[in-house]
C-alpha positions as MATLAB code, in Angstrom:
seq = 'XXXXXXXXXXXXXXXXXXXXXXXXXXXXXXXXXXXXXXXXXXXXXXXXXXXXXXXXXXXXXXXXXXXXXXXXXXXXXXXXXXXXXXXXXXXXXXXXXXXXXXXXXXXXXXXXXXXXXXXXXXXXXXXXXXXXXXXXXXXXXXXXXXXXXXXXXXXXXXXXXXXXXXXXXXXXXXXXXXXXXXXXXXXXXXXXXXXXXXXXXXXXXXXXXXXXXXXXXXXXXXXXXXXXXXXXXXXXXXXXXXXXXXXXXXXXXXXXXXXXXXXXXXXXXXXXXXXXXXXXXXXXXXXXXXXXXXXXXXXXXXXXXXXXXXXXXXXXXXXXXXXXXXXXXXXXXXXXXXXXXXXXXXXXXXXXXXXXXXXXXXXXXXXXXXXXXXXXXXXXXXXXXXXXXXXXXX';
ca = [
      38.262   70.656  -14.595;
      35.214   68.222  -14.706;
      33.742   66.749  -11.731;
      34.384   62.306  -11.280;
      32.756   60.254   -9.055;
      33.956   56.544   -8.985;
      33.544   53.561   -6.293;
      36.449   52.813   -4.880;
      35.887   49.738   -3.057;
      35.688   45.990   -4.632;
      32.319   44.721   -6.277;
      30.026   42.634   -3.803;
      28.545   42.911   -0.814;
      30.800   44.450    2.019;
      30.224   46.098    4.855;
      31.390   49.693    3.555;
      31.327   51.001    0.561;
      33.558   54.543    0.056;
      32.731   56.776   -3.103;
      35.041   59.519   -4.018;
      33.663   62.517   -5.605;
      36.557   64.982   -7.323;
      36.488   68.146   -9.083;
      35.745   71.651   -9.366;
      31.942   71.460   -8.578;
      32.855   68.146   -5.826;
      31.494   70.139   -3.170;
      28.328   71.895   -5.058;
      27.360   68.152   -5.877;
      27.633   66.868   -2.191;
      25.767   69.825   -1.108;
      22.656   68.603   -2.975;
      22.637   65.437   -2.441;
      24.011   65.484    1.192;
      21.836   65.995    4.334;
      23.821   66.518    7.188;
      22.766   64.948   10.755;
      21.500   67.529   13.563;
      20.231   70.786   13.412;
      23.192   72.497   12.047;
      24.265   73.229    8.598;
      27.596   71.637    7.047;
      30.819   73.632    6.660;
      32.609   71.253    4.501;
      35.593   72.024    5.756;
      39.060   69.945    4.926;
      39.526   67.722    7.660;
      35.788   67.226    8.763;
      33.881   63.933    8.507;
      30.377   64.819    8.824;
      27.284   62.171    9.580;
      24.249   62.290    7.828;
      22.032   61.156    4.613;
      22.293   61.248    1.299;
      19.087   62.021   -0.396;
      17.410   62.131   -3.599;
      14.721   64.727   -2.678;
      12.861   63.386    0.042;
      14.198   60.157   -0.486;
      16.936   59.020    2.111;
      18.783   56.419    0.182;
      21.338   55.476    3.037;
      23.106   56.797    6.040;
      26.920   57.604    5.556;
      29.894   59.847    6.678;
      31.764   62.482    4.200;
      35.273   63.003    4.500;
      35.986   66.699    3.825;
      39.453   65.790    2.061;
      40.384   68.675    0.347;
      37.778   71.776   -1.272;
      37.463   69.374   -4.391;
      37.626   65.973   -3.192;
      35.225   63.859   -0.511;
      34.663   60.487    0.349;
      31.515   59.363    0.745;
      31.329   56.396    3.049;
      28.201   54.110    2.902;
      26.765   50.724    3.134;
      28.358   48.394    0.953;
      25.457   46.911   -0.414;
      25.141   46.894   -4.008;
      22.071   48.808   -4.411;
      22.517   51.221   -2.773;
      26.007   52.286   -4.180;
      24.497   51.801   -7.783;
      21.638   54.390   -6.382;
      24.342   56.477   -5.010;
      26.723   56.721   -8.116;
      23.284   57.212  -10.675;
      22.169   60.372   -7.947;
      25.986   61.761   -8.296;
      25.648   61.167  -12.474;
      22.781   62.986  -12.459;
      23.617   66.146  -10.564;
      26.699   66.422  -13.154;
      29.368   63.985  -12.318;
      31.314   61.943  -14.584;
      31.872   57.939  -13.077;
      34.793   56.447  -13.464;
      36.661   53.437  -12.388;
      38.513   53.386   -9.178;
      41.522   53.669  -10.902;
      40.919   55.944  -13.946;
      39.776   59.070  -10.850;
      42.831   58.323   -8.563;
      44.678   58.961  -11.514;
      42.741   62.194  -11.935;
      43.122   63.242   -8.198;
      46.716   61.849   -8.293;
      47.874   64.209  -10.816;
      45.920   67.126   -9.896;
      47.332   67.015   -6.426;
      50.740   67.547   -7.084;
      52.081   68.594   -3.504;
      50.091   65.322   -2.242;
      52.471   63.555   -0.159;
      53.048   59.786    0.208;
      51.366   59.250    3.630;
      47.992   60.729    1.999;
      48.449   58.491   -1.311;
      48.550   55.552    0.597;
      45.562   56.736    2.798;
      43.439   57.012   -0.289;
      44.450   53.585   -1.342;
      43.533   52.051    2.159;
      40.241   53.619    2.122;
      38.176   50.823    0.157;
      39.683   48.329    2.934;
      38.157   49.794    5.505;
      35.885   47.399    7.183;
      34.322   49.939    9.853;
      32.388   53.788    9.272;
      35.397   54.345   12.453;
      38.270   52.938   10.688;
      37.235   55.110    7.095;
      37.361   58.305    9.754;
      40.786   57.027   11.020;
      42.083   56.845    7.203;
      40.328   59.683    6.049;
      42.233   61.773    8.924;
      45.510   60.607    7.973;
      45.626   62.970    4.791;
      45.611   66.269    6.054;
      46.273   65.549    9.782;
      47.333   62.479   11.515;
      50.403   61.296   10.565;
      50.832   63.656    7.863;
      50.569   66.399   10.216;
      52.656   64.915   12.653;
      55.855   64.384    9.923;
      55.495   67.724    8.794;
      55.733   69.546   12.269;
      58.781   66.877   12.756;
      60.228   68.275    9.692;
      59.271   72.208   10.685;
      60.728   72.103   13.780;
      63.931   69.683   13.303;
      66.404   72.521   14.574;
      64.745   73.078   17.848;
      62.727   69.503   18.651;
      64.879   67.007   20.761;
      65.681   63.812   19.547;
      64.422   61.859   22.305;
      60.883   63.965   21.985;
      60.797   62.697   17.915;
      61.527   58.979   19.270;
      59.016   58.591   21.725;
      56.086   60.176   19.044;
      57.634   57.911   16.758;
      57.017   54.912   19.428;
      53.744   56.562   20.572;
      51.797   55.861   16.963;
      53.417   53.001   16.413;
      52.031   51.840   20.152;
      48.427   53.652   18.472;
      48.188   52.067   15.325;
      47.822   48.633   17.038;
      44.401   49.370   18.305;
      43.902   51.193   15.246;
      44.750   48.595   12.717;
      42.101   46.830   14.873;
      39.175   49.158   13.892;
      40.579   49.666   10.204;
      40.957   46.372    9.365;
      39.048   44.284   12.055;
      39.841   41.663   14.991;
      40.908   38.108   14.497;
      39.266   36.393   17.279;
      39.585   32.564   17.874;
      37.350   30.604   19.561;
      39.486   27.835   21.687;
      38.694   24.997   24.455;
      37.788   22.146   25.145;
      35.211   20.222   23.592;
      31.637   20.202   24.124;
      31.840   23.619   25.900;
      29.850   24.950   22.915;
      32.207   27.059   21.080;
      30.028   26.059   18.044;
      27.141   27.464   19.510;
      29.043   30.244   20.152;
      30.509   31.045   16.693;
      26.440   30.358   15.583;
      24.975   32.619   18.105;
      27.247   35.690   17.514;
      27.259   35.027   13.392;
      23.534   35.395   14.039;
      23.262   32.264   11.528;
      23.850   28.435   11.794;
      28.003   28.283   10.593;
      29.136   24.879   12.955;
      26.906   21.718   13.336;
      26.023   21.307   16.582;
      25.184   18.098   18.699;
      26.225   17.147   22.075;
      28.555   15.291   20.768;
      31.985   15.701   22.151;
      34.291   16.880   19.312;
      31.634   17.100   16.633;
      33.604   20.003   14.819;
      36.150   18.334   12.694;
      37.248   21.851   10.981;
      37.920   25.186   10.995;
      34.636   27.255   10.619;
      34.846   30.804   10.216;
      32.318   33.686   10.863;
      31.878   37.628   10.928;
      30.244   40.076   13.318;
      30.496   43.545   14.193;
      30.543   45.687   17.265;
      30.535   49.184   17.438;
      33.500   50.463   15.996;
      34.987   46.544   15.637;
      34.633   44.227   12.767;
      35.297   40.803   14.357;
      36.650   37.918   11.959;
      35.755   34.733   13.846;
      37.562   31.164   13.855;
      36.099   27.988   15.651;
      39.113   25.928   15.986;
      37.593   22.607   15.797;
      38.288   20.729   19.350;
      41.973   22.936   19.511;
      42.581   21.253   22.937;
      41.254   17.285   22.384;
      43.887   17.996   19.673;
      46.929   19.722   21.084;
      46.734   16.560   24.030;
      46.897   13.848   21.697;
      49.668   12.394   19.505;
      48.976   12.930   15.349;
      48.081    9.756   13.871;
      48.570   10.767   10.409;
      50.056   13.386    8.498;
      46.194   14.925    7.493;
      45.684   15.455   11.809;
      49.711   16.276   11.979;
      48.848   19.328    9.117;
      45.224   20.234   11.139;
      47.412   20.877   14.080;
      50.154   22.788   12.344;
      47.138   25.328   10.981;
      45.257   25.517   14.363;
      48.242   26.746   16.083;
      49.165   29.085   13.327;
      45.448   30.476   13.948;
      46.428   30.793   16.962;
      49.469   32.594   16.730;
      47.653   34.922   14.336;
      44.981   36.327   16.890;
      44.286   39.424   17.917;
      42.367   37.758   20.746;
      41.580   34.633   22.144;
      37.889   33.600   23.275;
      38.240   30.652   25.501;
      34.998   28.751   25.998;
      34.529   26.723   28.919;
      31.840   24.812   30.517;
      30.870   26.724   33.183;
      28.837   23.075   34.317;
      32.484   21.128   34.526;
      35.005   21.643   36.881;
      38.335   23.394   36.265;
      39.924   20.205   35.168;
      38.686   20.716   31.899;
      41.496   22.742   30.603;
      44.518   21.387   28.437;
      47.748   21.992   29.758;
      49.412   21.896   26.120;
      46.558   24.645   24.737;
      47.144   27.053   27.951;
      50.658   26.566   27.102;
      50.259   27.988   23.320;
      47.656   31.106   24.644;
      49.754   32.117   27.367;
      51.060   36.023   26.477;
      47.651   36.404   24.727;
      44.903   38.560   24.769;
      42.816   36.051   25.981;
      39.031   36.838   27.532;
      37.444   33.426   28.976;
      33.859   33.067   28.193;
      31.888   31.040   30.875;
      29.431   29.530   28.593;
      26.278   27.971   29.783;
      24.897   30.054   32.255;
      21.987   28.297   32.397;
      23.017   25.181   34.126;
      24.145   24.705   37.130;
      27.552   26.332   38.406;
      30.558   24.156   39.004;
      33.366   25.723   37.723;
      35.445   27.614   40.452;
      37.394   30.797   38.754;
      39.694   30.707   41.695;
      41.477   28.242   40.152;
      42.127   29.375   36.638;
      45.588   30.315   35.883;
      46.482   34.495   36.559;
      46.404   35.176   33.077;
      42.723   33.704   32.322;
      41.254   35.786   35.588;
      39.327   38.102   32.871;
      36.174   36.671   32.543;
      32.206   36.678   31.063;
      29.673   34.693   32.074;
      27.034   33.788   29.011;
      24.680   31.369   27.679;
      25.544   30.884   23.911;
      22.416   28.405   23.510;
      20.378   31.425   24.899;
      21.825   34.135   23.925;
      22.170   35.740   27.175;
      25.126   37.697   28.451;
      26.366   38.484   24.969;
      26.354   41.682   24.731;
      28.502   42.127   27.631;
      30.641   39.470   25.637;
      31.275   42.127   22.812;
      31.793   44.894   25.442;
      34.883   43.265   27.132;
      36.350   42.349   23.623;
      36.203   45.777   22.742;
      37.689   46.631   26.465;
      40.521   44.286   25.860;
      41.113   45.146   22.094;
      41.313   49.012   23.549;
      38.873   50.553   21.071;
      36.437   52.355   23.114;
      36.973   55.533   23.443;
      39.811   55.491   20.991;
      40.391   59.129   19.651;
      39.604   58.738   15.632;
      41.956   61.728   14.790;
      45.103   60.806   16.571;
      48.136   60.318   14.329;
      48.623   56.404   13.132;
      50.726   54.234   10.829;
      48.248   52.100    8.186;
      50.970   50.421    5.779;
      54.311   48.523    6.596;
      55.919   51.174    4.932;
      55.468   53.475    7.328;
      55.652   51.186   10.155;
      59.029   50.528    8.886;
      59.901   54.219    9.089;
      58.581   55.058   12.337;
      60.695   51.431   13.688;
      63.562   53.061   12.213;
      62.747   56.535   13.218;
      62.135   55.637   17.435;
      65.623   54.405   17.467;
      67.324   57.571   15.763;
      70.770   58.532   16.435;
      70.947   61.944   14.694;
      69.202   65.002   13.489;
      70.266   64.006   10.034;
      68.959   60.508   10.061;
      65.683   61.229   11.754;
      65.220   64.698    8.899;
      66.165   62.212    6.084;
      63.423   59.203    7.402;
      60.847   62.149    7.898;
      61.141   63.153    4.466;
      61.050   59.806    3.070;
      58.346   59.646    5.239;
      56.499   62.088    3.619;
      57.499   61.971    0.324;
      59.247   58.267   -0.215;
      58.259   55.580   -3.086;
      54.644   54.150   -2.914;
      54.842   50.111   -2.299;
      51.947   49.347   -4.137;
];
């Protein structure tokens, strides 16, 4: 067997970047090129994901994390940009491996692996969508642990595991994989309000780049204008929702401001989390009955923006639901970072255990629905199995 090494994420810029290197002489390869963080040497174990650099002699071309998949295959997780994958994929070519497409070394791995079960297929496959170094962990631990793990001691132990015991792990990562999906795939967070209470200057400030004009004024934001950021361990997709409340309080005039409505609550809807902006200058009068209405059951966080003026705004009288609150000054910058740490509070990803078992496709979702309401030991043996070893939705 030959050694491959192919990229298996999209062209472009991205924010990761996952190569998989397969083969006989997978590990020898990594070995050279792969410096591993700390003081201690690498084990390259199956089911380790090791931090560190990968180097061209004394050249550090970029800092990633190796999954440990299997004793012939690894993922090598790195920045996404271009460059450095190309350097990446020419240092792997010359210590002996063969690059392929994406598809022409799953293939290879696919067919070599013939005990591979379904949950590890489709962890591979979710791998290059990985918008967090975290979220590639949380995949990469899927394959040989995780849920894999998990189905397979369900399966192992059917005769002497209660039902009730395989329904409440079933409802357990299902209960996980929200915060996980989170980190995997990132957070859609909208910013709402009223206008003029520099949700603009918000969206700017944390994109670290002008995205929204910005005047003062009122309702100067005619559109939706979308941003990205990262935190940690959470990629945050951002949506300014163009003067939501003004909006949501006023009859459509036309069937162009009666559509723009239709797709600002749909945004809505579709939020992981809600970033409310309000003047912290104004009183609470400021807030739209009609847009509280549509956030209410929410995660909502209420950003006190303009710290820098004078206070008028008395948090007494916000509604229950909008009592968790940050005090910032987008025009300045200030308070931000304690902005990002209550998002990733209310989102639940710190301290989120990277090797705990989750669900990553619909497919298994599906399954484990099906699988926390069981009835029998035969139903819940024959959704393990398909489970483990069902058709791939690709």
């Amino acid at each position: 067997m030959s050694t491959f090494a192919a990229v298996m994420t999209g062209q472009g810029t991205g924010a990761i970047s996952t190569i998989q290197v397969f083969g006989k002489k997978a590990k020898t390869i990594i070995k050279e090129v792969f410096k591993p963080a700390g003081t201690k040497p690498a084990t390259f174990k199956a089911g380790e994901i090791l931090l560190g650099q990968i180097v061209d002699g004394t050249k550090i071309i970029d800092q990633v994390t190796i999954g440990c998949e299997t004793a012939r295959s690894f993922a090598i997780n790195c920045h996404g940009n271009p460059l450095i994958v190309v350097d990446i994929m020419q240092l792997l070519g010359r210590h002996g491996a063969t690059l392929l497409t994406a598809e022409q070394l799953l293939s290879k791995i696919l067919s070599a692996q013939k005990q591979i079960n379904t949950i590890a297929i489709e962890a591979k496959l979710a791998q290059p969508k990985a918008k967090t170094i975290e979220g590639t962990k949380i995949i990469a631990n899927q394959i040989d642990a995780g849920l894999s793990k998990k189905a397979t001691e369900w399966i192992e132990n059917i005769k002497t595991i209660s039902l009730n015991e395989i329904r409440s792990g079933a409802e357990r990562i299902l209960e996980t994989s929200k915060t996980a999906k989170l980190i995997i795939y990132g957070c859609k967070a909208v910013i709402a309000g009223p206008p003029n209470s520099g949700k603009s200057t918000l969206l700017n400030c944390l994109c670290g780049r002008q995205k929204a004009i910005v005047t003062d004024i009122e309702g100067t934001t005619r559109d939706w204008v979308t941003g990205q950021c990262q935190t940690d361990s959470l990629s945050i997709e951002l949506t300014d929702t163009a003067g939501l409340g003004e909006k949501l309080s006023t009859t459509p005039k036309d069937i162009v401001e009666k559509k723009s409505r239709e797709k600002s609550i749909q945004i809505l809807e579709e939020a992981d989390i809600i970033l409310l902006v309000l003047d912290n200058g104004q009183p609470a009068g400021q807030l739209d009955e009609k847009l509280l209405e549509k956030i209410a059951g929410k995660k909502v966080l209420t950003v006190l923006n303009k710290s820098d003026l004078p206070a008028r705004l008395d948090c007494g009288k916000l509604p229950r639901f909008l009592s968790d609150t940050v005090l910032i000054s987008a025009k300045l910058g200030t308070g931000i970072e304690n902005l990002f740490e209550k998002i990733r509070q209310i989102c639940s990803v710190v301290g989120f255990d990277l090797r705990t078992a989750v669900c990553i496709t619909s497919r298994q979702e599906n399954l484990l629905k099906r699988l926390s309401s069981v009835k029998s030991k035969e139903q819940a043996t024959s959704i393990i199995t398909e489970l483990l070893n069902g058709q791939l939705h690709v």
